[in-house]
C-alpha positions as CSV (number, residue, x, y, z in Angstrom):
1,X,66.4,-22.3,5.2
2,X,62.6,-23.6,5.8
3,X,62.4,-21.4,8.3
4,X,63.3,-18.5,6.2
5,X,61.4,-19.3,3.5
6,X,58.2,-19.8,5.7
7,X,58.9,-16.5,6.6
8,X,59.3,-15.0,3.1
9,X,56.2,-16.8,2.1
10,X,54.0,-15.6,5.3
11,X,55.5,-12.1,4.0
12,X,53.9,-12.1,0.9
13,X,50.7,-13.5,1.6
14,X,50.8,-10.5,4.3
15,X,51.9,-8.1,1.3
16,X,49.0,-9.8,-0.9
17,X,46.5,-9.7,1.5
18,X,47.4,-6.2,2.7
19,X,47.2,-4.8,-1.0
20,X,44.3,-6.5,-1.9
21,X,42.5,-4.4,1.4
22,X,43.9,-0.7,0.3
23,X,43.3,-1.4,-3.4
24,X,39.8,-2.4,-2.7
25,X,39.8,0.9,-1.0
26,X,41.0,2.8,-2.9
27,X,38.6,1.4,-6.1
28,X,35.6,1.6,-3.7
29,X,35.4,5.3,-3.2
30,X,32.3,7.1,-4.3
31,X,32.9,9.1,-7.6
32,X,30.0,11.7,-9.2
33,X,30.4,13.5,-12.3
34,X,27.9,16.5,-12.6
35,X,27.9,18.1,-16.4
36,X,26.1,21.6,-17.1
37,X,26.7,24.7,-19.7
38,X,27.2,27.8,-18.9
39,X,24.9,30.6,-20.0
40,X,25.0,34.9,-20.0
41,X,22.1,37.2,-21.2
42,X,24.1,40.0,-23.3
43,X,22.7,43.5,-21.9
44,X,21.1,45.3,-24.3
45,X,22.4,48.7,-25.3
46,X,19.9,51.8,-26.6
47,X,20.7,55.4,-26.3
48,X,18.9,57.9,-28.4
49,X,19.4,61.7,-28.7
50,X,16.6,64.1,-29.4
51,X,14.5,60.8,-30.2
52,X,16.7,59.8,-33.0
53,X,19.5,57.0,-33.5
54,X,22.2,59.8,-34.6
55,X,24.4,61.8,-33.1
56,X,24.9,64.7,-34.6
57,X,22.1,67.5,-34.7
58,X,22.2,70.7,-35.6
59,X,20.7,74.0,-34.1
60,X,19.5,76.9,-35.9
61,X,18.9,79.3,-32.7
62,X,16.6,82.0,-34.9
63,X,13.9,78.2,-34.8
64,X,14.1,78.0,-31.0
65,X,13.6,82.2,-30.2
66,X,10.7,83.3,-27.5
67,X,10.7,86.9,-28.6
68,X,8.4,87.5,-31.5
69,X,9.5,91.6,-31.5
70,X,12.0,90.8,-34.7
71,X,10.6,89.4,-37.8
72,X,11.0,86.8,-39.5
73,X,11.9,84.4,-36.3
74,X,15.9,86.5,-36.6
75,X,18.0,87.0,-33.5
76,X,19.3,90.9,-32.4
77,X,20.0,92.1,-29.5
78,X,17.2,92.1,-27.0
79,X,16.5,88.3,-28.1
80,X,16.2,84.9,-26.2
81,X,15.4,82.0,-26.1
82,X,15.5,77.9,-25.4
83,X,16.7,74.6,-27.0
84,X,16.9,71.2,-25.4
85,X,19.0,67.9,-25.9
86,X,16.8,64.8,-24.8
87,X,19.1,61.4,-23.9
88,X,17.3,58.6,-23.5
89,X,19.1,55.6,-22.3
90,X,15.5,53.5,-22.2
91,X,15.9,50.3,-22.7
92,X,19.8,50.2,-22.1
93,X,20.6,47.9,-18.9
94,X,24.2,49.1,-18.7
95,X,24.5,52.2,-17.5
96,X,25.7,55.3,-19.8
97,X,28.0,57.8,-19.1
98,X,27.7,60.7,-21.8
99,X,29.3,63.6,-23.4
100,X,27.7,66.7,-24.9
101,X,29.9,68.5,-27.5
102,X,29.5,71.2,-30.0
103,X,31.3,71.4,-33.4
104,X,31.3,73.4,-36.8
105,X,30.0,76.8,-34.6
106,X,29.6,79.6,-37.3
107,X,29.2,83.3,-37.3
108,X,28.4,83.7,-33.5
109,X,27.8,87.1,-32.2
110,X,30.4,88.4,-30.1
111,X,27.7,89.2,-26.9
112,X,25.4,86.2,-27.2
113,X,25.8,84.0,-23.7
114,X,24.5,81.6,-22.3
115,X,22.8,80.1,-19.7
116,X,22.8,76.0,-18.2
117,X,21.6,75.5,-14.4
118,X,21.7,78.8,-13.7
119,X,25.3,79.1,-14.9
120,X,26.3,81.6,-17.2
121,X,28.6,80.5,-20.1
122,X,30.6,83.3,-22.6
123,X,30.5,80.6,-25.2
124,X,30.1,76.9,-26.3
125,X,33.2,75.9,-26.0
126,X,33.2,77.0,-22.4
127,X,29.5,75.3,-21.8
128,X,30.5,71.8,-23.3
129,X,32.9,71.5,-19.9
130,X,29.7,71.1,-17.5
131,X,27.5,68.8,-20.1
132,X,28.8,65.3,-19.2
133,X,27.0,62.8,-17.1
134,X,25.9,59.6,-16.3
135,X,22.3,57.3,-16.7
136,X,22.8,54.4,-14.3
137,X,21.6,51.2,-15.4
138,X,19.4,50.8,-12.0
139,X,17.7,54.5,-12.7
140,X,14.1,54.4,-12.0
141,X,14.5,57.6,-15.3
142,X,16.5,57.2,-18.2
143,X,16.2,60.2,-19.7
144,X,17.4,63.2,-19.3
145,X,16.9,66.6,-20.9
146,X,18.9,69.6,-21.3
147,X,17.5,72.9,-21.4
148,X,20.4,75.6,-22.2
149,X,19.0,79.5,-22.5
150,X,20.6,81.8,-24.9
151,X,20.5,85.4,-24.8
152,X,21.6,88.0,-27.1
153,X,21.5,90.9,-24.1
154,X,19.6,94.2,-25.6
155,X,22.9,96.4,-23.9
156,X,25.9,94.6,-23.1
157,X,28.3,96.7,-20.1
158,X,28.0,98.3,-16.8
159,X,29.5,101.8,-17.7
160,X,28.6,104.4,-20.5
161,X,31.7,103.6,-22.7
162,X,31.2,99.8,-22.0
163,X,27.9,99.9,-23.7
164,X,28.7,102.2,-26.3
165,X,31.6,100.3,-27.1
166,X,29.1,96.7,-26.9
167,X,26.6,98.0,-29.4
168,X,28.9,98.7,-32.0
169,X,29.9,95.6,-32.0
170,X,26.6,94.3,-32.1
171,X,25.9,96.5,-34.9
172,X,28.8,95.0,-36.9
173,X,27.8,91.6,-36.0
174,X,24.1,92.1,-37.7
175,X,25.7,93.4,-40.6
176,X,28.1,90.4,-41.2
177,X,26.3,87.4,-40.1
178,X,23.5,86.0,-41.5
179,X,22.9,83.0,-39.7
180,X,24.4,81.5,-36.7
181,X,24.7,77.9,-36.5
182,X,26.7,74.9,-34.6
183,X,26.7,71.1,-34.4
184,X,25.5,68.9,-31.1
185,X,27.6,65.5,-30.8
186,X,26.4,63.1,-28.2
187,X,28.3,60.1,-27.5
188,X,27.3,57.5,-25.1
189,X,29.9,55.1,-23.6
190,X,28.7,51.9,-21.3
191,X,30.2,52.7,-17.9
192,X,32.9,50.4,-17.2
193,X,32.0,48.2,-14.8
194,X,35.2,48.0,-12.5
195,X,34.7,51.7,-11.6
196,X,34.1,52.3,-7.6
């Protein structure tokens, strides 16, 4: 029984001394904790329209005419002429996809077209389709300006009868309407930045 007991007691003094080793180990590794905060600059957002913070603008084509042969600054047949929508995404560091729309369009004549990188357009409605874009945020410019023509042709048609047929309804057209007018929406959107 000594013997057995010597060996339970050479057992755990092995156990002891053994634990003692791997605990001292174990409490002896290095440890570092490293604390910080976490910061993000918001990007700023500016987009303007014709210089201005709104969006909605309207045109009064009789102010933006180049033919000075009707008085009074009026649109008739034979007339043209120019207006422009200025974005300017300056100052934005997102970049800006945008949208060109055109609401509340009253009295137009029925033969007025017109005209947007050398396109022609029948009306508005048709023209809004081809005014949609984007400003990068990494553009050197960030602004862009859109010139759109108008014209009001002086004959409208390619036959006899066609033209005939045009100017009378031109000639209705000046007796009815007074003043031809419409509404430009802009709307800028940040492009989403998950889009390849």
């Amino acid at each position: 029984m000594k013997k057995s007991r010597k060996i339970i007691l050479a057992v755990i003094v092995l156990a002891i001394i053994l634990m003692s080793f791997v605990g001292g180990q174990v409490y002896a590794k290095y440890m570092s904790k490293v604390e910080g905060s976490g910061t993000a600059e918001v990007a700023n957002w500016n987009f303007k329209v014709n210089e201005k913070d709104e969006q909605l603008q309207a045109i009064s084509l009789n102010s933006t005419i180049n033919n000075k042969t009707v008085s009074n600054n009026k649109i008739a047949p034979g007339t043209q002429g120019s207006f422009q929508i200025k974005l300017d995404a300056t100052g934005a560091e997102v970049g800006i996809d945008y949208i060109v729309r055109f609401e509340n369009e009253s009295n137009k004549p029925t033969n007025l077209k017109f005209k947007y990188e050398n396109k022609d357009y029948n009306s508005l409605q048709e023209l809004q389709n081809d005014l949609t874009g984007t400003i990068n945020a990494n553009d050197d410019e960030k602004t862009k300006v859109i010139t759109i023509d108008w014209k009001w042709p002086y004959e409208t048609g390619t036959t006899a009868d066609q033209i005939l047929s045009n100017d009378k309804i031109d000639t209705q057209d000046a007796k009815n309407i007074r003043n031809y007018t419409f509404s430009i929406v802009v709307t800028g959107t940040q492009v989403n930045p998950n889009q390849n």
